[in-house]
KOLDRENGU-454829 format. One record per residue (C-alpha): residue in three letters; y, z, x. Coordinates in nm, 3 decimals. Each point is the difference from the previous one (the first is absolute). Example, Ala and Ser with C-alpha at 12.3 -4.5 7.8 and 13.67 -1.06 7.14 Angstrom:
<rs>
R code      yy      zz      xx
R  ALA  -0.450   0.780   1.230
R  SER   0.344  -0.066   0.137
</rs>
This chain:
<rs>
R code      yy      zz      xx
R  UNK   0.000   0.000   0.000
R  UNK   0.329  -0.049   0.099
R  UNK   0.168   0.310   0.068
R  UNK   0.402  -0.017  -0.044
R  UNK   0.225   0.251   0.273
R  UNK   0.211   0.022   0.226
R  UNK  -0.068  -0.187   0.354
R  UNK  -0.092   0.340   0.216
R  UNK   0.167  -0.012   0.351
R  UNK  -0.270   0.217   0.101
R  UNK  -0.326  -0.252   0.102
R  UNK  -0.197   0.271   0.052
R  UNK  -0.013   0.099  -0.382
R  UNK  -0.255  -0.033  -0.265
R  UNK   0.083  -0.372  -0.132
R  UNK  -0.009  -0.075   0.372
R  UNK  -0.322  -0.212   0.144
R  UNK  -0.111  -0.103   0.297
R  UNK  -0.416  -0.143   0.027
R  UNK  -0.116   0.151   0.287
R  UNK  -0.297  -0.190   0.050
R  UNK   0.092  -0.354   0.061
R  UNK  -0.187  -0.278   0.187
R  UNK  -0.011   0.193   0.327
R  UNK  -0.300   0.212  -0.056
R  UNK  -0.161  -0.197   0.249
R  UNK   0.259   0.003   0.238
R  UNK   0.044   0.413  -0.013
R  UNK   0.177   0.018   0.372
R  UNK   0.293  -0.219  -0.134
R  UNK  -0.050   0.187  -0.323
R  UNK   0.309   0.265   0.037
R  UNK   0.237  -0.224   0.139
R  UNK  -0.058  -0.266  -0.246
R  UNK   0.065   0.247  -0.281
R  UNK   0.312   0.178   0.153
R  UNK   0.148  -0.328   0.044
R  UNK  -0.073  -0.103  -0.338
R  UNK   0.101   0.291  -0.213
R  UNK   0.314   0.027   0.216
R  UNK   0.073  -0.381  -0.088
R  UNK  -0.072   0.030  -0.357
R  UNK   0.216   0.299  -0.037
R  UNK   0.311  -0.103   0.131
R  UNK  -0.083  -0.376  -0.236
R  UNK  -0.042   0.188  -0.267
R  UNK   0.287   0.212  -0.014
R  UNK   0.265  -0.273   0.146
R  UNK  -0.130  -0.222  -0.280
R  UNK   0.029   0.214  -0.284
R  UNK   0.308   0.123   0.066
R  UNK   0.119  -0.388   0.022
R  UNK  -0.230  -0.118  -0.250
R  UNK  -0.061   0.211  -0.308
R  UNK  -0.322  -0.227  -0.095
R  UNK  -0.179   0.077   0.280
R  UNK  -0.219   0.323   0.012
R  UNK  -0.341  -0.136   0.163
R  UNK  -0.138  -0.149   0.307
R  UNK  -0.301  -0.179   0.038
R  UNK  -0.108  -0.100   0.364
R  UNK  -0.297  -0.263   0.028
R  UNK  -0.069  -0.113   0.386
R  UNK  -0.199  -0.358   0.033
R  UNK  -0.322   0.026   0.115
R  UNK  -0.020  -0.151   0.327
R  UNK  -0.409  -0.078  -0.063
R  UNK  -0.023  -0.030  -0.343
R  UNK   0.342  -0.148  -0.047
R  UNK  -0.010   0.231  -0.381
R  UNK   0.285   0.212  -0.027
R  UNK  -0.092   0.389   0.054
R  UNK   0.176   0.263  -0.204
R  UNK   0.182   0.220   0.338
R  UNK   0.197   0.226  -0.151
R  UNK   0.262   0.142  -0.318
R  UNK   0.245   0.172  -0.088
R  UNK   0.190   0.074  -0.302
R  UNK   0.316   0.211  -0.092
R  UNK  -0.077  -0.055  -0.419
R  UNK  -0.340   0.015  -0.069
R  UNK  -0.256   0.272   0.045
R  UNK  -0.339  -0.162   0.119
R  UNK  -0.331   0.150  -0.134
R  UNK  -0.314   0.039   0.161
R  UNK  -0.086  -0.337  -0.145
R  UNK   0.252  -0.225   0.152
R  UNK  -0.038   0.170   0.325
R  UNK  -0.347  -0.157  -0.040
R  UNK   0.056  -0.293  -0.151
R  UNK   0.331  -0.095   0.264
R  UNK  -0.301   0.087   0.307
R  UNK  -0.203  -0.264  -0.127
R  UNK   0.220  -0.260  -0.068
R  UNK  -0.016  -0.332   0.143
R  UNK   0.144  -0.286  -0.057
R  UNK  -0.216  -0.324   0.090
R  UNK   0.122  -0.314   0.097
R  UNK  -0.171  -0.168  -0.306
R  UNK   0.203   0.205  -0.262
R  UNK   0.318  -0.149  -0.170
R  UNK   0.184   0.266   0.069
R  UNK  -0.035  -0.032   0.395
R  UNK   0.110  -0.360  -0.093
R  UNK   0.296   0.104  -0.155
R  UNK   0.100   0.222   0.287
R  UNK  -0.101  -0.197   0.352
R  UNK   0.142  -0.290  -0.170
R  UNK   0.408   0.049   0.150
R  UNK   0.149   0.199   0.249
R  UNK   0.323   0.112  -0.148
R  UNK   0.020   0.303  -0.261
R  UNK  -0.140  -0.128  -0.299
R  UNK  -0.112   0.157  -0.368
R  UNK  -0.310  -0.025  -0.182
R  UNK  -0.079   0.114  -0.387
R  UNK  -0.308   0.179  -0.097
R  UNK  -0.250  -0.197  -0.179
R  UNK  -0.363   0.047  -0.087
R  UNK  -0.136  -0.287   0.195
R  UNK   0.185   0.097   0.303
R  UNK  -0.215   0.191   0.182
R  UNK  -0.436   0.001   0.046
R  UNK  -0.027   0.337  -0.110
R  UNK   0.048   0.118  -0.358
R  UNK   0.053   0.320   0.110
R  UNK   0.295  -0.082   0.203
R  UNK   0.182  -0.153  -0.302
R  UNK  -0.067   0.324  -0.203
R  UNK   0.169   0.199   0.313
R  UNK   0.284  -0.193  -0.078
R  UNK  -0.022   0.036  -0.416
R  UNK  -0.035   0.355   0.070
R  UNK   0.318   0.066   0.228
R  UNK   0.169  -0.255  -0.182
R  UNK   0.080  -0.235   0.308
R  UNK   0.139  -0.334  -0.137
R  UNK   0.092  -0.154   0.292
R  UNK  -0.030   0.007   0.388
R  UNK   0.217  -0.041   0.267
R  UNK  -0.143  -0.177   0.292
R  UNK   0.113   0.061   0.339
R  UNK  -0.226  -0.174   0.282
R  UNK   0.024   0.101   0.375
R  UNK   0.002  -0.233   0.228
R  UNK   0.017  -0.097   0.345
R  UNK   0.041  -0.296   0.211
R  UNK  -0.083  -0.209  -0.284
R  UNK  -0.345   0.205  -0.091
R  UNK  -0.036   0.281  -0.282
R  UNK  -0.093   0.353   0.059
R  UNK  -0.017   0.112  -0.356
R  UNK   0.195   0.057  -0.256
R  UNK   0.240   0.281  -0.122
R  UNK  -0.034   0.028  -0.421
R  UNK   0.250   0.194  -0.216
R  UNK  -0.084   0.077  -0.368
R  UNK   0.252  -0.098  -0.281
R  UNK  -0.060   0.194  -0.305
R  UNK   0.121  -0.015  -0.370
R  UNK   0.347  -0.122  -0.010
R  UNK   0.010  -0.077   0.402
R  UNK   0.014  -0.354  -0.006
R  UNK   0.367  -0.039  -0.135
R  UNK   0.170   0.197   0.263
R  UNK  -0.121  -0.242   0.265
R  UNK   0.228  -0.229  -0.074
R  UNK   0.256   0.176   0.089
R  UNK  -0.143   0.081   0.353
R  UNK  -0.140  -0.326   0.070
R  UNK   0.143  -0.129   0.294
R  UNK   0.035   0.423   0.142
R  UNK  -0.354   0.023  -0.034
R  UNK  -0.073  -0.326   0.185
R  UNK   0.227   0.115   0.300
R  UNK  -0.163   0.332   0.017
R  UNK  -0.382  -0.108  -0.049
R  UNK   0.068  -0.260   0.289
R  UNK   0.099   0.270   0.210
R  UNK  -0.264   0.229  -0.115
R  UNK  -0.266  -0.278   0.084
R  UNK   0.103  -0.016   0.328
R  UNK  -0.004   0.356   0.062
R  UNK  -0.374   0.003  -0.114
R  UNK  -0.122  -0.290   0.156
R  UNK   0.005   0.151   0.390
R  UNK  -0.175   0.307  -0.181
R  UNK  -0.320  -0.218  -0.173
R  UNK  -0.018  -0.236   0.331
R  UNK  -0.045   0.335   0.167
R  UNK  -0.287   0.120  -0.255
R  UNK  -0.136  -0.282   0.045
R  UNK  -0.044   0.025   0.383
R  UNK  -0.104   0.336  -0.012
R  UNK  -0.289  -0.135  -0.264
R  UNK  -0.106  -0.283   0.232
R  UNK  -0.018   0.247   0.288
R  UNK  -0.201   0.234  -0.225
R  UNK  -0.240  -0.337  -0.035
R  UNK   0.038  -0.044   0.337
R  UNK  -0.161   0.325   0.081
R  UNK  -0.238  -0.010  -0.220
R  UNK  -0.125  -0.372   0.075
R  UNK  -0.001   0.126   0.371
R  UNK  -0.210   0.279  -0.134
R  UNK  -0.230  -0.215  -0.166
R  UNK  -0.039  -0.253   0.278
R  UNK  -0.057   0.310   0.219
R  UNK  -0.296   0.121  -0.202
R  UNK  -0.167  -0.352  -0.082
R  UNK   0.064  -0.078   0.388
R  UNK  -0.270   0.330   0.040
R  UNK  -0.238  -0.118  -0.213
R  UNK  -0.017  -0.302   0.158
R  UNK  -0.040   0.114   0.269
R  UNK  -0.284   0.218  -0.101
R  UNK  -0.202  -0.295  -0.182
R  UNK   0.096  -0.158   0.335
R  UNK  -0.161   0.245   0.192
R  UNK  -0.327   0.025  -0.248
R  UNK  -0.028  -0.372  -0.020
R  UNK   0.015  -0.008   0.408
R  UNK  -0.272   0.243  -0.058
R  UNK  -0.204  -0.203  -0.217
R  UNK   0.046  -0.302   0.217
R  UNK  -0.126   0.155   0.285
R  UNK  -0.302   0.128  -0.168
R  UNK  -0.099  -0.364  -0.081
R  UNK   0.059  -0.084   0.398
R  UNK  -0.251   0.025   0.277
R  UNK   0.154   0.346   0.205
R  UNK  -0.295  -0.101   0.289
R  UNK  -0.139  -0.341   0.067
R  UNK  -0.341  -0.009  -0.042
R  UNK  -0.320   0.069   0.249
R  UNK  -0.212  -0.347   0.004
R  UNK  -0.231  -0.148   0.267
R  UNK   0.155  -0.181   0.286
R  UNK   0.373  -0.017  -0.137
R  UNK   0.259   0.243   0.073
R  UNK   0.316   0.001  -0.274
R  UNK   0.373   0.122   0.060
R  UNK   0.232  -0.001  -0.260
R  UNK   0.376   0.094  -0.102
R  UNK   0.210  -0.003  -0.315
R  UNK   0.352   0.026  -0.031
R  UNK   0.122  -0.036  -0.371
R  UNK   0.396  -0.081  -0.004
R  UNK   0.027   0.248  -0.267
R  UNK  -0.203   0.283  -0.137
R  UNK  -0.233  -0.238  -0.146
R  UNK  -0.072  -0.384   0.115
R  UNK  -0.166  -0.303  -0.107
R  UNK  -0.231  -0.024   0.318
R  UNK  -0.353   0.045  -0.070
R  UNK  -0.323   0.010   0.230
R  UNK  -0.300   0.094  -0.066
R  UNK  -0.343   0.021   0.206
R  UNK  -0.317  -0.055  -0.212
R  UNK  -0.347   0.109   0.000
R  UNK  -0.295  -0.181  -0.145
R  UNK  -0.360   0.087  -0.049
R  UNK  -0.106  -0.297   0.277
R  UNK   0.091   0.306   0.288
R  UNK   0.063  -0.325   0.247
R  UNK   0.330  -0.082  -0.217
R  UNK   0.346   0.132   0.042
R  UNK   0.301  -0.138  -0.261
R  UNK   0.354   0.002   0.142
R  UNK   0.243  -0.082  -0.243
R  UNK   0.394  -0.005   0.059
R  UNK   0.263  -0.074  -0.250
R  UNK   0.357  -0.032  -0.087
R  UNK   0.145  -0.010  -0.263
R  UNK   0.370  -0.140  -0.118
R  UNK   0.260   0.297  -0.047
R  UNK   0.019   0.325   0.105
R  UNK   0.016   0.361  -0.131
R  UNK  -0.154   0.144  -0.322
R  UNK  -0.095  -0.343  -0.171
R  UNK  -0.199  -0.147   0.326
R  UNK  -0.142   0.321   0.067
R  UNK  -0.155  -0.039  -0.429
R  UNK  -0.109  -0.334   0.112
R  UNK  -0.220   0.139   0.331
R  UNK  -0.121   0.273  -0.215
R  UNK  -0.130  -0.282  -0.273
R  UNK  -0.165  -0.186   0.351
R  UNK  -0.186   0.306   0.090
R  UNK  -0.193   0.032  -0.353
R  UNK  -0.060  -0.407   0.011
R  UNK  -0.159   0.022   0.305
R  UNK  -0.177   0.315  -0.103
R  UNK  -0.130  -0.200  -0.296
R  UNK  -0.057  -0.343   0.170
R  UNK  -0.402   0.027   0.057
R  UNK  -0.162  -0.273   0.169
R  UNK   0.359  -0.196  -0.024
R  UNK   0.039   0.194   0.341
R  UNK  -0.259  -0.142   0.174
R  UNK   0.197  -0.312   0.048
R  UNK   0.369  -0.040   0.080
R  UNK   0.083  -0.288  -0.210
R  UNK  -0.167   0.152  -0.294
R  UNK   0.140   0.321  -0.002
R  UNK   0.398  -0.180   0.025
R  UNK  -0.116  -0.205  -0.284
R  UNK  -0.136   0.301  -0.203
R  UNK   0.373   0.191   0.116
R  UNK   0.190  -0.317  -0.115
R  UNK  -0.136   0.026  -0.312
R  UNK   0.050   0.344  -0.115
R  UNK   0.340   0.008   0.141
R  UNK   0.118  -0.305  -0.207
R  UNK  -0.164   0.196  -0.325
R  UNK   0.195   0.319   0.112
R  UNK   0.344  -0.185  -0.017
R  UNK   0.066   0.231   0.257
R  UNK   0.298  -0.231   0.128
R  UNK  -0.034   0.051   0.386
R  UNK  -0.218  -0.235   0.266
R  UNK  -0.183   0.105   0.281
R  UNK  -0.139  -0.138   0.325
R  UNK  -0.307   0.093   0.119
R  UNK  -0.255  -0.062   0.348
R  UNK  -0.348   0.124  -0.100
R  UNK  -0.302   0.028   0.248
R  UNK  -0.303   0.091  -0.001
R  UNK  -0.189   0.094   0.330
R  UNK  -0.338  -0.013   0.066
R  UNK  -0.108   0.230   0.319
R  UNK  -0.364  -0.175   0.033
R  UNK   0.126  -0.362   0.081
R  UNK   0.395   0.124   0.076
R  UNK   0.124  -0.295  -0.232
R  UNK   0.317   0.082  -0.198
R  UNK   0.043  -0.197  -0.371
R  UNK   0.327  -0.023  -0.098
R  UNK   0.282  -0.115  -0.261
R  UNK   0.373   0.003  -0.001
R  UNK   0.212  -0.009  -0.341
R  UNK   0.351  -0.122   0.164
R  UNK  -0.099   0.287   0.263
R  UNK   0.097  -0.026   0.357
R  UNK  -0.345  -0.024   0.222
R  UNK  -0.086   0.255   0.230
R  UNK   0.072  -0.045   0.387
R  UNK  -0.332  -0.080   0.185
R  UNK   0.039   0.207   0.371
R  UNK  -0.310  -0.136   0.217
R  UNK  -0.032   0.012   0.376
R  UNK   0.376   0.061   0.038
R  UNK   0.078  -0.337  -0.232
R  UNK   0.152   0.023  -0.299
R  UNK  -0.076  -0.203  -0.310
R  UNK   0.056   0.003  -0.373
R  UNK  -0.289  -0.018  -0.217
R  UNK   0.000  -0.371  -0.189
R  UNK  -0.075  -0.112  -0.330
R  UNK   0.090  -0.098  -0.326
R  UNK   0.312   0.121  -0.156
R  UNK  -0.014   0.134  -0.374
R  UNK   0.242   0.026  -0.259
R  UNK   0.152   0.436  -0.066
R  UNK  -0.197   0.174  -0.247
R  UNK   0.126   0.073  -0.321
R  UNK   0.190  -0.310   0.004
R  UNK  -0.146  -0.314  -0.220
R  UNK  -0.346   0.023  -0.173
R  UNK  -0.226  -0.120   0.065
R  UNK  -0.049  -0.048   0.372
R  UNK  -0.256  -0.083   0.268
R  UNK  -0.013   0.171   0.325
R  UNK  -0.192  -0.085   0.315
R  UNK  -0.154   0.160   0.272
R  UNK  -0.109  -0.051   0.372
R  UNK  -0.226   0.170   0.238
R  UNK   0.032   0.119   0.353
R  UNK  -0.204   0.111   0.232
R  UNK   0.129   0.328   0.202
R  UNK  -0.120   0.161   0.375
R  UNK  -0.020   0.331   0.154
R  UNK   0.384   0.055   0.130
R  UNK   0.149  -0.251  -0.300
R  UNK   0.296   0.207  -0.146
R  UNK   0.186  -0.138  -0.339
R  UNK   0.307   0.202  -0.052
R  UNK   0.106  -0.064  -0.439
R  UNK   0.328   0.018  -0.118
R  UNK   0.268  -0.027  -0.290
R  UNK   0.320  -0.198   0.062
R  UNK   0.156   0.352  -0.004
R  UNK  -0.102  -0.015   0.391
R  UNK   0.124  -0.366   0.079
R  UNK   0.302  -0.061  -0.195
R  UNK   0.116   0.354   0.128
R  UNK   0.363  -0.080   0.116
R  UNK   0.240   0.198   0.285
R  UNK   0.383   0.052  -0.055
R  UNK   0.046  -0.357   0.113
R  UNK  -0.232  -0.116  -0.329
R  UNK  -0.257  -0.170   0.244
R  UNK  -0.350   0.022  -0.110
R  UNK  -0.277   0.186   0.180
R  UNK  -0.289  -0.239  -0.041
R  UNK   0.119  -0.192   0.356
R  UNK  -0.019   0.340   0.189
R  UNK  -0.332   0.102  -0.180
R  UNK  -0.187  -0.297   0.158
R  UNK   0.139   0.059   0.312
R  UNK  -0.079   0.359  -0.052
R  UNK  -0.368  -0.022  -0.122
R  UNK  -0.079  -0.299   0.326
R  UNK   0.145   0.269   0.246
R  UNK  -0.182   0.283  -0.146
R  UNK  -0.321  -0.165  -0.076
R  UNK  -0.191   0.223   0.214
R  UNK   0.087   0.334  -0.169
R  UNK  -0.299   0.122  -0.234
R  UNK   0.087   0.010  -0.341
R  UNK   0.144   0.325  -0.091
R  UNK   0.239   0.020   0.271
R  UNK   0.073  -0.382  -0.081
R  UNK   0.081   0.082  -0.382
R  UNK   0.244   0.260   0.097
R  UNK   0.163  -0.101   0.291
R  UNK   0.090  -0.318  -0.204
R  UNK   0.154   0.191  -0.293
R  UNK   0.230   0.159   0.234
R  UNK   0.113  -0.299   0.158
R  UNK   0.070  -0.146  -0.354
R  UNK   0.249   0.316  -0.027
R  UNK   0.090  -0.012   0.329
R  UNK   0.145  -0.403  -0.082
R  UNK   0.144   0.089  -0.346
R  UNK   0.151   0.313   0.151
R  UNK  -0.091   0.194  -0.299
R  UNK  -0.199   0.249  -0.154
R  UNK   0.026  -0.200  -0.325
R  UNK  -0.121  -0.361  -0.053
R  UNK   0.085  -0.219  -0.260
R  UNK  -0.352  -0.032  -0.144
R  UNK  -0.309   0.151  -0.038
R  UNK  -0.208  -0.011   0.331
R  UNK  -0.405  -0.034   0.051
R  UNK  -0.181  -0.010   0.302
R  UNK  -0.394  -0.008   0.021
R  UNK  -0.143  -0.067   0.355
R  UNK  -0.378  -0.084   0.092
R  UNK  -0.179   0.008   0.265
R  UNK  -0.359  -0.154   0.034
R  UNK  -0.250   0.227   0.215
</rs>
């Protein structure tokens, strides 16, 4: 109801109201400055306008949401009505969207403007009987801008009777609600900053935490990779193995593996890489490991078992390629049967010569379906190393972006006559030792042999 009496001079009384929960709740270290500021501003409005104005005896504040873009209730004041627990409520809630016709009528000029009350002017019923029931016919609109771009928007009430004194003040109120727009818009461009660092610090927060968990599923899926690794190369008749593994992250898309068969005079060695990095490759080498646990007799021969890999890779859809050398060693006759899948071939080391091993290339697995891969046979002596390798190794590059594979054969033919283990890791340092790094720019496998 409206309540007719005299405009107090004290702001403090009764009829006096100021929200004190506004849209800072989740901003509560700016929350007592925004508020002093605020109820200082409004009181000093309030009283120079309605002792200039005798119309005026209500302030609504709504700030522009700087996400949302809706118009959020901020604060109120009023000098002539006393607010119930209702309105306190209902003026919290309030929002105006950008789809309503009342935010229309209000965003649509930046001067001081007035707007009548009428039913379809608003989304909300409930805000139109607000009105009825305080008897507001009219609004005045006074936006806040700066630099050409709206804060929000000051409202003042006109009640019963209201609208004909206007006239009268017209071009008085439009000097004085220029001048109180500018005054206001420094105020909401600070809000707003102090909001965005609010987000700031809370998106920093956010990255802070989901940076941890990653790097915990890093750290188990490292673990789970590992698992599915050889730790020790394996004990066979007349070979000794030497391996090393560097992933370029936590987790890679290199994959070896050295496999067993029930003919105890067979030994599998199969090497793969495959495209990408990270997470995703590292999926993609776990997939490999359950193929080839699953590939039966397929493993007995090398082009089979790409052929079998080719095809349940193109049914995954798994979107990544691989390349591939797979051999399979026979310690009665020392004869090696091998396939590449756009692999390079191992390095042949024999009686202080170096060679590469020849044959046919093949297509990358995973690529086109279907495909036919071939194979070729060598036969392998006592003191034969073959040292296998991703392109991790060769296309290894030094500050000067010079590749490593030129120094690697020059490498391998001057230390031909080191056994295998110290061969393996004396050539991993001197890939580091060339890139001058700790860090290469790919995944890195090394698997050395050396025929008894």
């Amino acid at each position: 109801m409206l309540i007719k009496q005299e405009i107090p001079r004290d702001l403090h009384s009764e009829s006096y109201f100021l929200n004190k929960d506004a849209v800072f709740s989740h901003c509560p270290e700016f929350e007592p400055l925004v508020h002093h500021q605020i109820l200082h501003s409004l009181k000093e409005i309030l009283l120079e306008l309605s002792e200039s104005y005798p119309f005026i005896h209500s302030i609504f504040l709504f700030k522009k949401n700087y996400k949302t873009q809706d118009l959020d209730f901020l604060e109120s004041c009023s000098l002539f009505l006393k607010m119930g627990e209702d309105l306190i409520l209902f003026l919290k809630n309030l929002k105006i969207e950008p789809e309503s016709l009342f935010y229309e009528k209000i965003t649509q000029n930046k001067e001081m403007s007035f707007l009548e009350i009428s039913p379809d002017l608003f989304h909300s019923s409930q805000t139109y009987e607000f009105c009825l029931q305080y008897q507001i016919q009219s609004l005045i609109i006074c936006p806040v801008y700066h630099a050409s771009e709206t804060h929000g928007y000051i409202i003042f009430p006109l009640f019963e009777a209201s609208s004909d004194l206007i006239r009268d003040y017209f071009f008085k109120l439009q000097k004085d609600f220029r001048y109180l727009s500018f005054a206001f818009a420094s105020f909401f461009s600070h809000l707003d900053m102090l909001h965005k660092l609010d987000y700031m610090e809370k998106r920093s927060s956010l990255l802070e935490n989901l940076n941890n968990r990653l790097k915990q599923e890093f750290d188990l899926a490292r673990k789970l990779q590992s698992n599915l690794l050889p730790s020790q190369p394996p004990v066979f008749p007349s070979i000794n193995i030497s391996f090393i593994y560097k992933p370029l992250e936590a987790v890679g898309g290199d994959f070896y593996s050295f496999m067993r068969f029930k003919e105890q005079n067979l030994l599998g060695i199969f090497l793969s890489d495959v495209s990408g990095h990270g997470v995703s490759a590292a999926m993609v080498t776990s997939m490999m490991k359950i193929l080839l646990d699953n590939a039966g007799m397929h493993r007995l021969s090398p082009s089979r078992l790409f052929e079998y890999l080719n095809e349940r890779l193109n049914d995954e859809e798994c979107r990544h390629y691989l390349t591939a050398f797979y051999g399979i060693y026979d310690n009665e006759t020392k004869k090696l049967k091998y396939a590449q899948a756009g692999h390079p071939f191992p390095i042949l080391l024999r009686d202080g010569e170096m060679m590469m091993l020849e044959g046919k290339k093949n297509n990358m697995i995973g690529l086109f379906r279907p495909l036919n891969f071939y194979e070729q046979e060598i036969q392998l002596y006592s003191g034969d190393k073959l040292i296998f390798f991703t392109d991790g190794l060769t296309d290894a590059k030094n500050p000067k972006r010079e590749r490593f594979k030129p120094d690697f054969l020059k490498f391998l033919k001057s230390n031909s006559h080191l056994s295998v283990e110290p061969l393996v890791q004396k050539l991993y340092h001197e890939v580091l030792t060339f890139s001058e790094s700790y860090h290469l720019e790919d995944d890195l496998c090394i698997i050395g042999t050396q025929i008894q």
